[in-house]
C-alpha positions as CSV (number, residue, x, y, z in Angstrom):
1,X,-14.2,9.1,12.6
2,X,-12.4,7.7,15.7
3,X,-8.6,7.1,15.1
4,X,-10.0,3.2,17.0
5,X,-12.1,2.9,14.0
6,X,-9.3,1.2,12.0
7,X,-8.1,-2.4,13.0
8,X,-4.6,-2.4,11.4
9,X,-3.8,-6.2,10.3
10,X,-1.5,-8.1,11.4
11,X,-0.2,-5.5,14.3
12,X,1.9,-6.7,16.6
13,X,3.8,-9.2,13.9
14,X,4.7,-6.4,12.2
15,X,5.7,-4.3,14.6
16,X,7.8,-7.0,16.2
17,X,9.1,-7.7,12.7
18,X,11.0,-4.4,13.1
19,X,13.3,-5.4,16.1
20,X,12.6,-2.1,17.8
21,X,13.4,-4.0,21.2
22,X,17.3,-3.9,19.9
23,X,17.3,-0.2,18.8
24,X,14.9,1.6,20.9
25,X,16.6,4.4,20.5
26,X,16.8,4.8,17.0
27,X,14.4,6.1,13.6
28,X,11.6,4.5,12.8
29,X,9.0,5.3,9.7
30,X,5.7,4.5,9.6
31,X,5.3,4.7,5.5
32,X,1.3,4.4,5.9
33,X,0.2,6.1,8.7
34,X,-3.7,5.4,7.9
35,X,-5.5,6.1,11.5
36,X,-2.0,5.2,13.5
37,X,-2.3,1.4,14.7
38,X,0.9,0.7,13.7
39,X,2.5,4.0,15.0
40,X,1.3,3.9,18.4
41,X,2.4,0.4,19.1
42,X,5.8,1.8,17.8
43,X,5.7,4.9,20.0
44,X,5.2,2.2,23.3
45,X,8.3,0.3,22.1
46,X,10.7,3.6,21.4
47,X,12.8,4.5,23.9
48,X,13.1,7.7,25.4
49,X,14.9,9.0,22.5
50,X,14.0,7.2,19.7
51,X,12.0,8.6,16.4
52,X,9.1,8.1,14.4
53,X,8.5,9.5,11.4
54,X,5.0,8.8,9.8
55,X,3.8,9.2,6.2
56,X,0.4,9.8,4.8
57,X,-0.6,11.4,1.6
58,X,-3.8,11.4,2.4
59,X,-4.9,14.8,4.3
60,X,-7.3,13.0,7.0
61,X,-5.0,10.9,7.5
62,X,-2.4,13.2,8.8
63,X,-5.1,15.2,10.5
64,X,-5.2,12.3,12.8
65,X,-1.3,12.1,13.2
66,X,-1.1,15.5,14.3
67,X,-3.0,14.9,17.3
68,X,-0.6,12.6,18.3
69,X,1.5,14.4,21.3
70,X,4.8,13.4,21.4
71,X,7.7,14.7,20.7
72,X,9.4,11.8,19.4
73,X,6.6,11.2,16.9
74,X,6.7,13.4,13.3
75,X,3.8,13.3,10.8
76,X,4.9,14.1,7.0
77,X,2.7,14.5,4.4
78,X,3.8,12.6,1.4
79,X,3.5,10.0,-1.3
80,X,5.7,6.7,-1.1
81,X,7.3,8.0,-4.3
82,X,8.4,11.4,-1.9
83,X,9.7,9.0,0.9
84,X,13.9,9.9,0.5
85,X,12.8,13.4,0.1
86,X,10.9,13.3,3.0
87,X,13.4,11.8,5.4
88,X,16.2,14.0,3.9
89,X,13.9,17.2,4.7
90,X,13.8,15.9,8.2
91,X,17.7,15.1,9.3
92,X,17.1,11.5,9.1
93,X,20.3,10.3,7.4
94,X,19.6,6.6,7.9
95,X,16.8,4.7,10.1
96,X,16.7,1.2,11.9
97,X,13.0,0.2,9.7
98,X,10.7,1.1,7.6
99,X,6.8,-0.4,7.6
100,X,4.4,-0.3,4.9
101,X,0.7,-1.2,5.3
102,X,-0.2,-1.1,1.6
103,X,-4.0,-0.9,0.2
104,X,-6.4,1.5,1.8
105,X,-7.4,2.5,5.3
106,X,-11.6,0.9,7.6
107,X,-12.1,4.8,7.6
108,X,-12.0,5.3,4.2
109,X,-13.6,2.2,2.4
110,X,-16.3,3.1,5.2
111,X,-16.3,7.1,4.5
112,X,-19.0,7.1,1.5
113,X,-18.1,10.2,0.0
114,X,-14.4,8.5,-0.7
115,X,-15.8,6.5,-3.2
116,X,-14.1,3.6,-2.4
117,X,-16.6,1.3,-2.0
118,X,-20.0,0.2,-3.9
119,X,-21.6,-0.5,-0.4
120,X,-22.7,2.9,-0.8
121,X,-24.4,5.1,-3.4
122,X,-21.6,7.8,-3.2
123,X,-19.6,9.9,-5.7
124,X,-17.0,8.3,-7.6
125,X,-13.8,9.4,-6.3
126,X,-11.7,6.9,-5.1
127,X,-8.8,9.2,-4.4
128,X,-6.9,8.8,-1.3
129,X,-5.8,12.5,-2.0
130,X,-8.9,14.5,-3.1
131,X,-6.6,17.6,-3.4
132,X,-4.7,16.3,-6.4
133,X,-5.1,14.3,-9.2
134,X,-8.8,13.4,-11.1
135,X,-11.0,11.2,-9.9
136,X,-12.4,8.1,-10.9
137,X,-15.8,9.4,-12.1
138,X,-13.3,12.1,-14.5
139,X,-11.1,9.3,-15.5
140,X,-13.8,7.0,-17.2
141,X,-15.8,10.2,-18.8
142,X,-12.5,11.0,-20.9
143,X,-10.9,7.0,-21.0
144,X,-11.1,5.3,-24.5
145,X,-12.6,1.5,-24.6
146,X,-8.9,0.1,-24.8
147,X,-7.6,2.4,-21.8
148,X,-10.0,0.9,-19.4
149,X,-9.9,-2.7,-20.6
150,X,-5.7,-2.3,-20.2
151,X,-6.5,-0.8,-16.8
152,X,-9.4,-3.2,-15.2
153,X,-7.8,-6.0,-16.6
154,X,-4.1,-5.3,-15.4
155,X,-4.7,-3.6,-12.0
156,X,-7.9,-5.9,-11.5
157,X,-7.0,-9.2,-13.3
158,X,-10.3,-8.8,-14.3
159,X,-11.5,-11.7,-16.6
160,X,-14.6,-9.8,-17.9
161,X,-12.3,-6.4,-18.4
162,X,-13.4,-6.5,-22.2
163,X,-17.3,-6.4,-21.5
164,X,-17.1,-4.2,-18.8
165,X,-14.9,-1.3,-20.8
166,X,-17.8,-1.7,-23.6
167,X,-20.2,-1.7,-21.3
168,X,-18.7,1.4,-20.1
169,X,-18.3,3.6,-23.1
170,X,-22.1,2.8,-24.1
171,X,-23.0,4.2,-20.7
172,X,-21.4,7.1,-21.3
173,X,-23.1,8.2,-24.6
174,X,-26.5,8.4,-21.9
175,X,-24.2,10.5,-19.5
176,X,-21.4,10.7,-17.3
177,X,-20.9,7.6,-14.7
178,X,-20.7,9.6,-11.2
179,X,-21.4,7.3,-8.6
180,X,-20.7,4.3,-6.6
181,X,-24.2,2.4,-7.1
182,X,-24.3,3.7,-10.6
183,X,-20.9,1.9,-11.4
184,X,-21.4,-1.2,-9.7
185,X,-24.9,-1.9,-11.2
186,X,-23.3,-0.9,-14.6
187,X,-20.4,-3.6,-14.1
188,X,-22.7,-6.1,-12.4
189,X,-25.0,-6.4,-15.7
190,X,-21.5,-7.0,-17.6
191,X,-20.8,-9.8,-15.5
192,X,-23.1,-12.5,-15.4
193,X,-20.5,-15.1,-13.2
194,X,-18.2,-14.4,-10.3
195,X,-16.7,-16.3,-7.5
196,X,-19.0,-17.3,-4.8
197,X,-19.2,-14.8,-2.1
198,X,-17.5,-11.7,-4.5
199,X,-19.7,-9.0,-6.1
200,X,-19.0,-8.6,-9.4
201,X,-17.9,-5.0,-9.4
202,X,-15.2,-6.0,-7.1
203,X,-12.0,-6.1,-9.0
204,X,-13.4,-3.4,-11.2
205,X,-13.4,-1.2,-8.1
206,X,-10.3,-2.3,-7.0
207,X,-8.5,-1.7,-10.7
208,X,-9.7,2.0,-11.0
209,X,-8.6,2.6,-7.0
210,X,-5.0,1.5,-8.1
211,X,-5.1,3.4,-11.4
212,X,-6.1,6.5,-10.0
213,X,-3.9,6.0,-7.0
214,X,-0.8,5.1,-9.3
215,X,-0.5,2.6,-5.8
216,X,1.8,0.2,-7.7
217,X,4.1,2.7,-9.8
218,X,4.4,4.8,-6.1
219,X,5.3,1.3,-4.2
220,X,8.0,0.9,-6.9
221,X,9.4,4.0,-6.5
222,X,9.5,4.2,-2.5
223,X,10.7,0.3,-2.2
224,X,14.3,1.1,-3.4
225,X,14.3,4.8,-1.6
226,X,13.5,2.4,1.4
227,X,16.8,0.2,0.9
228,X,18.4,3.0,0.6
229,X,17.2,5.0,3.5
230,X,17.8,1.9,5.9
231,X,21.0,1.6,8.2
232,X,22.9,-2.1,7.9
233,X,20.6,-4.3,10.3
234,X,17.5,-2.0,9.5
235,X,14.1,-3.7,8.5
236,X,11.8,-3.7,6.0
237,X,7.9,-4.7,6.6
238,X,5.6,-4.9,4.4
239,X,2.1,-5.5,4.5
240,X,0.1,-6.6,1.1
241,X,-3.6,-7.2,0.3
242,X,-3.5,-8.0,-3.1
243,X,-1.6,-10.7,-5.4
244,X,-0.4,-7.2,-7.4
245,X,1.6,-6.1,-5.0
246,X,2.7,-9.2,-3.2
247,X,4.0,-10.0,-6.2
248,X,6.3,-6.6,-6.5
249,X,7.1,-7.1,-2.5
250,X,8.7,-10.9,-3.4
251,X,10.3,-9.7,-6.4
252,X,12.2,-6.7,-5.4
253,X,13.4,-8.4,-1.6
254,X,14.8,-11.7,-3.9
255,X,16.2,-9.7,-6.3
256,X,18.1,-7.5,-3.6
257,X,19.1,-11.2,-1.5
258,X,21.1,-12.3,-4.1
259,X,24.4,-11.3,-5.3
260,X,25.5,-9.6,-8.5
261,X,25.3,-11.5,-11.8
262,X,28.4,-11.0,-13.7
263,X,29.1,-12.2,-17.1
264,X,29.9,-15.6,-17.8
265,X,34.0,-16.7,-18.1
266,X,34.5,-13.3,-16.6
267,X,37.9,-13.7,-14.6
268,X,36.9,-12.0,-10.9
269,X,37.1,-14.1,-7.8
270,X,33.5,-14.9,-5.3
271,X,34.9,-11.8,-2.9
272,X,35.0,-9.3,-5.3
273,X,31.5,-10.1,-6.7
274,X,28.8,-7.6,-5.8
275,X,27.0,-8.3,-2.2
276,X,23.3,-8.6,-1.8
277,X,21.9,-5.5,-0.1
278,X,19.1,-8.0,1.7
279,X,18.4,-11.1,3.8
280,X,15.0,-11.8,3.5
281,X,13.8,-13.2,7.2
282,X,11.8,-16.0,8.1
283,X,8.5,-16.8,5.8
284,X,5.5,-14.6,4.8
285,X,3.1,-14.6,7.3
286,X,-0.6,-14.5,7.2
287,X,-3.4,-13.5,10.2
288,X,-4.3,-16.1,11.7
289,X,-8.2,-17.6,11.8
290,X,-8.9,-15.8,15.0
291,X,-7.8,-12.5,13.4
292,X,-9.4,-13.5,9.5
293,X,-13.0,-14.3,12.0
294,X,-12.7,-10.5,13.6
295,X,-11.5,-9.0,10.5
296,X,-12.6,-10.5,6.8
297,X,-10.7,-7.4,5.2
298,X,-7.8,-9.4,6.9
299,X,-8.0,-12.4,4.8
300,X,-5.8,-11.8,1.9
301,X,-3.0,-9.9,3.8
302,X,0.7,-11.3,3.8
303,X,3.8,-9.6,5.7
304,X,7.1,-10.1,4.4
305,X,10.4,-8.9,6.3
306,X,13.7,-8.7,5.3
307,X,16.8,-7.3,6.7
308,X,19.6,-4.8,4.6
309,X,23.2,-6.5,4.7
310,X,25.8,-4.5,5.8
């Protein structure tokens, strides 16, 4: 697939949101590579010297990177949760901003034999890293009832999470669940009402993509390993698709924009009380209807920015 095929959301805000234009010379990361939107907008900003490190832990994905021919530009392959790692395996000390574009890539919701989407009858893998980990499909043949009502209903807010899991496990006793189609239909008989315009297996689909991704516990890991990586002025982007890790994004950039609790009655004047690491810039932003109309998969996205304190 064409590196073209992928329409990264909300581009050029987020790109902007970095302030490369003031540090064109600096390091850059790229967190989610995906098909390189985001990187080569960066790589037309950098200056002469500047850097770009991009991420991936998916293996196409840093296929594509690598064809990429610029010196200034370096393609890791990693996990969030190997970010720090990463940058310390590559001389990057600090870096002027780092950008993630959470959720999953065009080219691989529209790749059948991904998994990632019921639009086709495909196997059920769902994993953006086929080399490692089990897949979806090997997840529910060995899941108890309880492990995938937790899991659909926590990582899909799934109302119906109790039916579906029971639905599930009586599949199973007829043989394994494998594919796409065979999910989807399974999940759709569970659910007799959705939201207008939403197939039912939706948040289903989504909930086992997370799980089996661990998407949520590796953006908790990287988001501090981020703070830490970034020089004082540096930025943090981030890009979210669902309320699951909006809600992790707003937490984690308020909690690091406010100063140090202490105690009460505790004797210890305003200087000496511990500084916040973050200013948090501006308001989330959302495409706008021209971009929602070319893009639907654009709809739910929100950027937030924020900016480490010296």
């Amino acid at each position: 697939m064409s590196a073209d095929a992928h329409v990264p959301v909300l581009l050029h805000p987020a790109v902007e949101a970095l302030a490369i234009e003031s540090r064109r010379d600096g390091t850059f990361v790229d967190a989610t590579f995906g098909r390189g939107g985001h990187s080569r907008l960066i790589l037309d900003r950098l200056g002469p010297h500047g850097r770009l490190i991009a991420l991936d832990r998916d293996p196409e994905a840093i296929a594509t990177a690598r064809e990429i021919g610029d010196p200034r530009f370096t393609p890791a392959p990693a996990r969030f949760s190997e970010l720090q790692p990463t940058l310390d395996a590559l001389g990057a000390a600090g870096v002027d901003g780092v950008l993630f574009d959470l959720g999953v890539s065009s080219p691989q919701l529209d790749d059948p034999e991904r998994g990632f989407s019921f639009r086709f009858d495909a196997p059920l893998d769902m994993r953006m890293d086929r080399t490692r980990g089990a897949s979806a499909a090997q997840w529910l043949e060995q899941a108890g009832e309880a492990e995938i009502r937790e899991v659909l209903s926590s990582y899909g807010e799934e109302r119906f999470a109790k039916q579906i899991a029971k639905a599930i496990v009586a599949a199973r006793r007829g043989g394994s669940i494998h594919s796409t189609r065979q999910l989807a239909a399974l999940v759709g008989a569970a659910v007799r009402t959705r939201e207008p315009g939403q197939d039912p297996a939706t948040r289903t689909f989504q909930a086992l993509r997370i799980y089996v991704n661990q998407e949520l516990e590796e953006l908790s890991l990287a988001l501090p390993q981020a703070l830490a990586a970034l020089k004082p002025s540096g930025r943090l982007a981030v890009i979210s698709f669902h309320s699951l890790e909006d809600r992790m994004v707003k937490r984690f950039m308020r909690e690091n924009s406010r100063a140090g609790a202490l105690p009460e009655r505790l004797p210890v004047r305003a200087l000496e009380l511990p500084r916040p690491k973050l200013r948090v810039l501006g308001k989330p932003l959302r495409p706008d209807a021209g971009e929602a109309r070319a893009n639907p998969r654009a709809r739910s996205a929100i950027l937030r920015v924020a900016e480490k304190l010296a």
